[in-house]
N, C-alpha and C positions, 0 to 999 in steps of 0.2 A: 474530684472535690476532696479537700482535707479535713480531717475533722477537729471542730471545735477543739482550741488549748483551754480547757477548764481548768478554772482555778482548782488548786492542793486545798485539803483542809487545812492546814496552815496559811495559804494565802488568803483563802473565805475568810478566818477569824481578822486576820492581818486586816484585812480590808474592811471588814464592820466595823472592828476596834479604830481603825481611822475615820470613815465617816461619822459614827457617831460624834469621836473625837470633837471635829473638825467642825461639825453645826453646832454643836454646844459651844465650844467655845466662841464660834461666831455668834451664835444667839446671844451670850452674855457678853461680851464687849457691843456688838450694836445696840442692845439693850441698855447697857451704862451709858454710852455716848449719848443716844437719844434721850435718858433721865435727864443725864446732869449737862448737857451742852447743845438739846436740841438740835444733834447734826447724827446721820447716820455715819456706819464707820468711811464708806466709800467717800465723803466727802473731808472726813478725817483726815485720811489718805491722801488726798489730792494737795490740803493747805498742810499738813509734813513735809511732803514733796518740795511745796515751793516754798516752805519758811527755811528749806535747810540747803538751798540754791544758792550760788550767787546770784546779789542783785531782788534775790527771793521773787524769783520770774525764771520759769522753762516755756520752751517752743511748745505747743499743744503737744505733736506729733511724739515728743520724749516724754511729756506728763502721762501721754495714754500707755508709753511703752512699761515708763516707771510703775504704774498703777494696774497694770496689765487689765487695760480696759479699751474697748472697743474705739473710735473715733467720736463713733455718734452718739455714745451712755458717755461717754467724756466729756461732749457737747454741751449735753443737756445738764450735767451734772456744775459744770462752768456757769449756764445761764445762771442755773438755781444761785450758785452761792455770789455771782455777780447782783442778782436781787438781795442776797442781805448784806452788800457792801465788803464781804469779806475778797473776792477776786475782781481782778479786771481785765478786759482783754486788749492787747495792742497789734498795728498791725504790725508787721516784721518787713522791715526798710528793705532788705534786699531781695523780698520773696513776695509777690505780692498772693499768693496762694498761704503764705505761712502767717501768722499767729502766734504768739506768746499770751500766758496766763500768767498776773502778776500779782502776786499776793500784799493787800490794802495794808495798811494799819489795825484798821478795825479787824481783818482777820488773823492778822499775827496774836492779836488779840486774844481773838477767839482759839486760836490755837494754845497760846499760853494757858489760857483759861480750862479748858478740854485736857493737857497733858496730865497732870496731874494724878486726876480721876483713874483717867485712860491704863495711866505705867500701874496705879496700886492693881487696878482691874486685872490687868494682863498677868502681873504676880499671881494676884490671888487664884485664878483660873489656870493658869499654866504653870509656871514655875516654884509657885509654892511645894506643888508634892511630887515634885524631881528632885534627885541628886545631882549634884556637878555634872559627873560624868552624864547623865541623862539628859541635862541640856546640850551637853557638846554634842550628844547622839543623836537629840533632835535638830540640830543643825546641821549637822553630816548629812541626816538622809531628808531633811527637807529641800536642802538642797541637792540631791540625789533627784528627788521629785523633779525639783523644777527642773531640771537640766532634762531626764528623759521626759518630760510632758511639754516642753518645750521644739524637743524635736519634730520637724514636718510644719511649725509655725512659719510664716513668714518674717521678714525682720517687726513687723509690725502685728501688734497682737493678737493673736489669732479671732478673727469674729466670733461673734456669740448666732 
């Protein structure tokens, strides 16, 4: 038997100083979304997604990939915003197993409505107390992140 690779004190710090990061800032943007637009961020996400599509409609199966959300929290997250008229669902003519999610009027709406807020928030919280170069760095290794965290998923995202 091999023993445990423990984290360096350097990677322990690394690794608080991200989680912490990482809820806070999710706490403060679902927390503005939810004041000012009555939607948490996940459903944010979902009508971005399809207002920035063509046609502003994706296949379920690419919105859960884009959102990297499971099938079934995808599902339910669909009905939801199908109940306040912002999505709709169609079936897909050549698949009768497939689905498409098509973003309404009313929710392009509500999207225009929400961005606004959303972009000052995401400043305010992130980007304000970076430097250039500190944005391009968090972009480097966020997407570093996702690329090894990604690894061992299936083409479909990985279940919760």
């Amino acid at each position: 038997m091999s023993e445990p690779r423990w984290l360096s004190e350097s990677e322990q710090w690394a690794w608080r100083a991200y989680t912490a990061a990482t809820k806070l800032v999710n706490e403060r943007l679902d927390r503005q979304l939810q004041r000012d637009s009555g939607m948490p961020t996940t459903y944010y996400e979902i009508l971005v997604a399809l207002s920035e599509s063509p046609d502003r409609e994706l296949r379920m199966s690419e919105l859960a990939e884009f959102t990297k959300s499971s099938r079934s929290r995808l599902s339910h997250a669909i009905a939801r915003l199908e109940e306040n008229g912002w999505v709709s669902r169609r079936s897909c003519p050549t698949d009768k197993r497939g689905a498409f999610a098509v973003l309404t009027d009313d929710g392009m709406t509500a999207v225009e409505q929400a961005a606004p807020g959303h972009a000052a928030e995401v400043r305010s919280v992130l980007f304000d107390g970076l430097s250039e170069e500190q944005v391009k760095q968090l972009g480097l290794i966020s997407e570093a992140i996702t690329a090894q965290a990604s690894k061992g998923c299936p083409s479909n995202p990985c279940e919760e």
